[in-house]
DSSP file (Angstrom, degrees, kcal/mol; ACC not computed):
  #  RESIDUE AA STRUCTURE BP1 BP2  ACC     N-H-->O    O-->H-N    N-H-->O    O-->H-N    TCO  KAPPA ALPHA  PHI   PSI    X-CA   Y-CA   Z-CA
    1    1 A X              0   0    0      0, 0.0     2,-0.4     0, 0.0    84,-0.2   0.000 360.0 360.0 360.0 133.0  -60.4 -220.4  -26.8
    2    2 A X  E     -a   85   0A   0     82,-0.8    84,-2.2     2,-0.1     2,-0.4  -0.834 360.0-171.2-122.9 166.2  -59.9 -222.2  -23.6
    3    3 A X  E     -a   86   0A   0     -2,-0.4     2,-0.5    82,-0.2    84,-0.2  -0.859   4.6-162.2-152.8 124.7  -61.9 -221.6  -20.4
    4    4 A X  E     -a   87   0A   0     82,-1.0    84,-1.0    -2,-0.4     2,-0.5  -0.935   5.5-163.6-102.2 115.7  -61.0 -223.2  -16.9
    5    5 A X        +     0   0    0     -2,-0.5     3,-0.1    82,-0.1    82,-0.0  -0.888  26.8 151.7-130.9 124.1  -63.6 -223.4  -14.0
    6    6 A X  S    S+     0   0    0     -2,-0.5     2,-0.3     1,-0.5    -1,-0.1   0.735  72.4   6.4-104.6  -6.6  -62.7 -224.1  -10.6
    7    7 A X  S    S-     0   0    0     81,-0.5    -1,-0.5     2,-0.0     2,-0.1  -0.899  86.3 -99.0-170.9 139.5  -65.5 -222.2   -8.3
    8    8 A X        -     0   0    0     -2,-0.3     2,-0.4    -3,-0.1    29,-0.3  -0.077  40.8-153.9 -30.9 122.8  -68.4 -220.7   -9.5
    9    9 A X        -     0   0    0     27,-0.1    57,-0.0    -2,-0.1    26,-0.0  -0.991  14.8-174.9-148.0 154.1  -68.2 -216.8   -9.9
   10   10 A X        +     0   0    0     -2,-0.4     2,-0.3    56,-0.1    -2,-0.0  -0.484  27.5 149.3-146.3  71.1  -70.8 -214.2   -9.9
   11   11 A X        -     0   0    0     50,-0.0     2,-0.3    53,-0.0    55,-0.2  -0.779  37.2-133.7-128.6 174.2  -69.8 -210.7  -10.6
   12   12 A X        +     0   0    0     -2,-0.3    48,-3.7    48,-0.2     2,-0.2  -0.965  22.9 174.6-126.8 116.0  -70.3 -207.5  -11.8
   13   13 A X        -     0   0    0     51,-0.6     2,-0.2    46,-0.3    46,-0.1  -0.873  28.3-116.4-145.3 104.7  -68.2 -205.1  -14.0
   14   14 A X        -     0   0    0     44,-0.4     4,-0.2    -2,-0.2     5,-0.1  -0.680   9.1-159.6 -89.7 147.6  -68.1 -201.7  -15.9
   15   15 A X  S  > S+     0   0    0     -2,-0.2     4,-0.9     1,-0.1    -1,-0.2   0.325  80.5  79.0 -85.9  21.3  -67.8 -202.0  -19.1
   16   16 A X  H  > S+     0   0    0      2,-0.1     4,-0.9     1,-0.1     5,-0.3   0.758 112.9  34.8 -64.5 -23.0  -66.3 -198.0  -19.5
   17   17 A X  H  4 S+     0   0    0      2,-0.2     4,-0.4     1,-0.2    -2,-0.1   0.686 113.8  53.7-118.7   3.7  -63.0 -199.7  -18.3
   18   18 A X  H  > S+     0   0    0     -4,-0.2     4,-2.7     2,-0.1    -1,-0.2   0.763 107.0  57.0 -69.3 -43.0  -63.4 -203.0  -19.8
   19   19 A X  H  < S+     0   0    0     -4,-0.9    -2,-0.2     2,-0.2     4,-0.1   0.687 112.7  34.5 -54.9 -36.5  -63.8 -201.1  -22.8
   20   20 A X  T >X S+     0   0    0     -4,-0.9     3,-3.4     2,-0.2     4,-0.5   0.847 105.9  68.4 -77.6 -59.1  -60.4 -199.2  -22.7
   21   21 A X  G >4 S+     0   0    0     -4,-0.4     3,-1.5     1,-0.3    -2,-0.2   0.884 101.6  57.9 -48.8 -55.5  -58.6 -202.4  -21.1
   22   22 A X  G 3< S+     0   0    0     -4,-2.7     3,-0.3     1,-0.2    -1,-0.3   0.620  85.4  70.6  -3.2 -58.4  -59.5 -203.6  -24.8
   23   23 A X  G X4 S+     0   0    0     -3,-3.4     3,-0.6     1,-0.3     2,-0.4   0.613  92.7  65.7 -61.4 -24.2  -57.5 -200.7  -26.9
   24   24 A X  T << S+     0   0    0     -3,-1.5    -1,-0.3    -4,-0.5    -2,-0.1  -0.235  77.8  85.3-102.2  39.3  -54.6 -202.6  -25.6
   25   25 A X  T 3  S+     0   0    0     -2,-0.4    -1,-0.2    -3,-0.3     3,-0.2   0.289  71.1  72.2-130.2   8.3  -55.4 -205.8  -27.7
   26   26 A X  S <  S+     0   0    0     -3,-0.6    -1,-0.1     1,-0.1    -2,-0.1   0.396  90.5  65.9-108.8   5.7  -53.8 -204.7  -30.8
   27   27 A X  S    S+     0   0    0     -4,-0.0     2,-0.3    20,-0.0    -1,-0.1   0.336 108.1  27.4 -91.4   2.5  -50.3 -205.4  -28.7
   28   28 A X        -     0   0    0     -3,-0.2    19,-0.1    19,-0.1     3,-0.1  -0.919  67.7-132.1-148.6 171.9  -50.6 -209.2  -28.3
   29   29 A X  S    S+     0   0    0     17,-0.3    54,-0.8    -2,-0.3     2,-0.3  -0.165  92.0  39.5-102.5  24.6  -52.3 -212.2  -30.1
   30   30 A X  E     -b   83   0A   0     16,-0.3     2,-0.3    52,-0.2    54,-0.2  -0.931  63.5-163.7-170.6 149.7  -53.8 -213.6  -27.1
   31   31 A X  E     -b   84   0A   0     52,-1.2    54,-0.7    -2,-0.3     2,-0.4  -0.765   9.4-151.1-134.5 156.1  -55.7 -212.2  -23.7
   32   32 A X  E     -bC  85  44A   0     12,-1.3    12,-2.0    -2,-0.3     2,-0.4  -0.909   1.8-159.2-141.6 116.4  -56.4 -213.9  -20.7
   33   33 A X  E     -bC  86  43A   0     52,-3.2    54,-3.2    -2,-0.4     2,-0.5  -0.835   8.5-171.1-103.1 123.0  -59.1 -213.2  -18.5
   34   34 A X  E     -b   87   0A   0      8,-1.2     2,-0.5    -2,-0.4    54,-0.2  -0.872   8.3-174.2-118.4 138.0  -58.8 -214.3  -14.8
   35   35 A X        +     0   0    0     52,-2.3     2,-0.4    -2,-0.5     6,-0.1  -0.955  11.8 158.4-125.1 133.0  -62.1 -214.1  -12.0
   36   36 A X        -     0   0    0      3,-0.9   -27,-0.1    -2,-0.5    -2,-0.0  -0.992  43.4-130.0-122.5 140.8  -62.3 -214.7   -8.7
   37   37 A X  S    S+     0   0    0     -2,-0.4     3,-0.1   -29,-0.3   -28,-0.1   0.831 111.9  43.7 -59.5 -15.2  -64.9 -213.6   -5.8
   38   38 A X  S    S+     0   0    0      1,-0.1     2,-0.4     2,-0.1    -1,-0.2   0.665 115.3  42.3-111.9 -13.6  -61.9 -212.5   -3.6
   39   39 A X  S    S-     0   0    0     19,-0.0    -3,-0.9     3,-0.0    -1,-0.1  -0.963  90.7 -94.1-128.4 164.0  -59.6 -210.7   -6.2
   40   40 A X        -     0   0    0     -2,-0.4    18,-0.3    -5,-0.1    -4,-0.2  -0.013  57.4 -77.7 -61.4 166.8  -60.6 -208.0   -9.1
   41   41 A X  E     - D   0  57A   0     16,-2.1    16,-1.1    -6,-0.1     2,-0.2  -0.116  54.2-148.7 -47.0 163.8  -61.1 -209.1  -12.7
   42   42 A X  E     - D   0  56A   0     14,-0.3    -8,-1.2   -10,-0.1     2,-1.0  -0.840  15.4-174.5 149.0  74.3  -57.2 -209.6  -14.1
   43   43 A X  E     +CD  33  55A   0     12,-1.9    12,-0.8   -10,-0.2     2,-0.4  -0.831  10.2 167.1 -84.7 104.3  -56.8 -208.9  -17.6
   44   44 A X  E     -CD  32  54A   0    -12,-2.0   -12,-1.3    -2,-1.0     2,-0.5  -0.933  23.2-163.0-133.0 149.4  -53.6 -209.6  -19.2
   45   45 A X  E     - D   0  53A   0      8,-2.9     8,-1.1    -2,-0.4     2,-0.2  -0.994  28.2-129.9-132.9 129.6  -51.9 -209.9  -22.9
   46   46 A X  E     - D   0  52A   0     -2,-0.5   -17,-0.3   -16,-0.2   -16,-0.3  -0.404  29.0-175.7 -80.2 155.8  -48.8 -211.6  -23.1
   47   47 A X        -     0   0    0      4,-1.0     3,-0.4    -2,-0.2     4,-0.4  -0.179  37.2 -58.7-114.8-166.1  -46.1 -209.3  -25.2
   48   48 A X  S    S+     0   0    0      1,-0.2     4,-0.1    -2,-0.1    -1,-0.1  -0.717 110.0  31.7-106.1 169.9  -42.4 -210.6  -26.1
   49   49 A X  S    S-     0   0    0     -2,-0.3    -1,-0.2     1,-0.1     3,-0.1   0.840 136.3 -52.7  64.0  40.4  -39.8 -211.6  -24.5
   50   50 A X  S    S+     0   0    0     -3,-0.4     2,-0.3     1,-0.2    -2,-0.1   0.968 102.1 142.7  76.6  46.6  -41.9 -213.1  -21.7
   51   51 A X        -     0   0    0     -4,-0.4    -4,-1.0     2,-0.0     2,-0.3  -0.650  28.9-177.7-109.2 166.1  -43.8 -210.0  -21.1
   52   52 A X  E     -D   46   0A   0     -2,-0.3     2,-0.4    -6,-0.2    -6,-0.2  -0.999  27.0-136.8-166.4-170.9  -46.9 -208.9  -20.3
   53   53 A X  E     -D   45   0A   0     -8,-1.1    -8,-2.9    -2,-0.3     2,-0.2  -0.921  27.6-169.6-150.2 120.9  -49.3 -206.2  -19.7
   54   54 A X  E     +D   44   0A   0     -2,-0.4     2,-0.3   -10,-0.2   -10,-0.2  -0.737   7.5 176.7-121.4 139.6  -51.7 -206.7  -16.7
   55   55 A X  E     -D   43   0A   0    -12,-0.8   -12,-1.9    -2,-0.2     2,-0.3  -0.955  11.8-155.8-125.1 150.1  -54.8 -204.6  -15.9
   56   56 A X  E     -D   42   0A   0     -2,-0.3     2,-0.3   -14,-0.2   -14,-0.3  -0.828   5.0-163.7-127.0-170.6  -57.3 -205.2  -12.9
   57   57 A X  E     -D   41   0A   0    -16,-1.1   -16,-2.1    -2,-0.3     2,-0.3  -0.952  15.4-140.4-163.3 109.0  -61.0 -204.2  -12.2
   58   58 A X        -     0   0    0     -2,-0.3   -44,-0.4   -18,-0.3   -19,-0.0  -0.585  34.3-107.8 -55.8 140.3  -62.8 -204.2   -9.2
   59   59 A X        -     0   0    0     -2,-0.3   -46,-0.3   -46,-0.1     2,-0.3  -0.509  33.2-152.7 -90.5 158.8  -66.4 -205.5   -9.5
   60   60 A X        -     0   0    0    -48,-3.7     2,-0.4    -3,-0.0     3,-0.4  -0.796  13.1-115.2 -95.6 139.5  -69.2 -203.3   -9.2
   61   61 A X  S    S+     0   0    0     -2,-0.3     3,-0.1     1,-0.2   -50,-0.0  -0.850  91.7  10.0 -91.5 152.9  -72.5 -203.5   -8.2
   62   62 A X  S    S+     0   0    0     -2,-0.4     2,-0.2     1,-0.3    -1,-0.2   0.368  88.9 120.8  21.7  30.4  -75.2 -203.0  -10.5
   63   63 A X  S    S-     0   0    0     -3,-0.4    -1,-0.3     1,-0.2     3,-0.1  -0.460  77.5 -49.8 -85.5 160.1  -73.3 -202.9  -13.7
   64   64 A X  S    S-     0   0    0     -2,-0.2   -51,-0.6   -51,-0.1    -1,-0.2  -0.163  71.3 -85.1 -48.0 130.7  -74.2 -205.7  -16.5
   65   65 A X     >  -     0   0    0    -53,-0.1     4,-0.5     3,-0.1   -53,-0.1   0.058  39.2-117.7 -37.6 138.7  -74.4 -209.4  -15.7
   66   66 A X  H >> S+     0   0    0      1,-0.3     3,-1.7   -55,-0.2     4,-1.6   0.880 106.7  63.1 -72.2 -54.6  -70.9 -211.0  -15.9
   67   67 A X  H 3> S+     0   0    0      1,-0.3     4,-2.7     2,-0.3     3,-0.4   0.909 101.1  48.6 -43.3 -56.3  -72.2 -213.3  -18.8
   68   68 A X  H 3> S+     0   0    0      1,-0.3     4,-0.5     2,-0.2    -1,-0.3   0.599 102.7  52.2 -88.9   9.4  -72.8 -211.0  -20.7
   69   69 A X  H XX S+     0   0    0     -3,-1.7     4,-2.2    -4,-0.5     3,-1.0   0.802 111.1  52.9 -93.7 -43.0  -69.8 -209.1  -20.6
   70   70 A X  H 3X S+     0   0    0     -4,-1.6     4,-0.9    -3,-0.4     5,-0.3   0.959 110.2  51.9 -44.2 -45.1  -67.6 -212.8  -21.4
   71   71 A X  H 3X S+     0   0    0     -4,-2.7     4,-0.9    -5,-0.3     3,-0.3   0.884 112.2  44.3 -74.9 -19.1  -69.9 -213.1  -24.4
   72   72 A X  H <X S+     0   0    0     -3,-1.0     4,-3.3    -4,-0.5    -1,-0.2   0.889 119.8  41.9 -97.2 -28.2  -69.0 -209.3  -25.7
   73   73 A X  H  < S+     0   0    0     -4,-2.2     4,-0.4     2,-0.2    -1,-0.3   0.403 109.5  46.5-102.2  33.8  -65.7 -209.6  -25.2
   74   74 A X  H  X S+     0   0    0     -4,-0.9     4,-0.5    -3,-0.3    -3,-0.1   0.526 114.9  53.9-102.3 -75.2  -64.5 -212.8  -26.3
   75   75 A X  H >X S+     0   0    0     -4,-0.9     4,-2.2    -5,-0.3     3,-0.7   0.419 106.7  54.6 -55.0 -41.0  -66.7 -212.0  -29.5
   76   76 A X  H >< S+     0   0    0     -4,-3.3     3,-1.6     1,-0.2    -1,-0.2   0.914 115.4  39.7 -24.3 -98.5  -64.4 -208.5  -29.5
   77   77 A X  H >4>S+     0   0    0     -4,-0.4     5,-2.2     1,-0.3     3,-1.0   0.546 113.0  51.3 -23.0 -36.7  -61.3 -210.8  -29.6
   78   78 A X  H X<5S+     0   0    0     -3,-0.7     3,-1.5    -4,-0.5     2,-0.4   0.841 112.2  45.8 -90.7 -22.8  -62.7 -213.6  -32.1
   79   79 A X  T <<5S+     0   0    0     -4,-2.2    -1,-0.3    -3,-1.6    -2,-0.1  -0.002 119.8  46.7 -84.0  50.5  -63.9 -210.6  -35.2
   80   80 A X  T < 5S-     0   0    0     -3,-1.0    -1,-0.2    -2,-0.4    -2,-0.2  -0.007 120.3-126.8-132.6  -5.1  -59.9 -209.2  -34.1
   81   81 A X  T < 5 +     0   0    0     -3,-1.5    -3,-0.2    -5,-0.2     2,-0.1   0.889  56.0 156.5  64.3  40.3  -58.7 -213.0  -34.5
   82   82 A X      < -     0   0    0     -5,-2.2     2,-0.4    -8,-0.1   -52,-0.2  -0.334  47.8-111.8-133.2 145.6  -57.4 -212.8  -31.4
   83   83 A X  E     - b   0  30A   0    -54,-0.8   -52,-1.2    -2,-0.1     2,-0.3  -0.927  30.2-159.5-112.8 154.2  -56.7 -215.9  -29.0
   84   84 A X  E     + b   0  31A   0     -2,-0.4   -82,-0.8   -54,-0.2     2,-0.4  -0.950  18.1 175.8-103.4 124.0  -58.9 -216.1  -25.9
   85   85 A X  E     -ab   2  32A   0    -54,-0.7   -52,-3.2    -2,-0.3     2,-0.3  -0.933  15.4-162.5-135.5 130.1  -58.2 -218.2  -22.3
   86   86 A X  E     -ab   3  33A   0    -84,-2.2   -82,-1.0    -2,-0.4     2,-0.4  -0.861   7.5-162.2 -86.2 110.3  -61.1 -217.4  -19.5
   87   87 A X  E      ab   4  34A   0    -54,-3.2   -52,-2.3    -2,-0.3   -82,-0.1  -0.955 360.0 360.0-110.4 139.5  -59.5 -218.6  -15.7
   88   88 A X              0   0    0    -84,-1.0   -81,-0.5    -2,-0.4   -83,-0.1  -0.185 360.0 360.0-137.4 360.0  -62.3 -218.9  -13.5
């Protein structure tokens, strides 16, 4: 697992459509989560041949604290043995 932080982020997420964005993790060995304050959440698993499969997420307000949504899904990805990289 790697994680890169370039600015501070503080946002908010549901997890019904993290939670699906998920189902799609048994099609790669690796995920990448990218966050910014000015664009959506950016979920991608690279595929073959220089593929991939991109979802985004708009933040929400008053959904569960952005921490704790990292911590349930990288822990998703490490019990699936999964590699993790967090761009911040």
């Amino acid at each position: 697992m790697a994680i890169d932080l370039s600015e501070p982020v503080s946002l908010n997420f549901s997890l019904k459509y993290l939670v699906n964005f998920c189902k799609a993790s048994s099609l790669s060995t690796s995920v990448k989560l990218s966050l910014s304050n000015e664009v959506p959440l950016l979920v991608e698993y690279s595929l073959a041949n220089n593929s991939y499969l991109r979802f985004y997420l708009a933040p929400k307000v008053g959904a569960r604290s952005l921490t704790a949504l990292l911590v349930y899904l990288v822990l998703l990805f490490i019990e699936s043995s999964r590699t993790v990289r967090i761009v911040f």
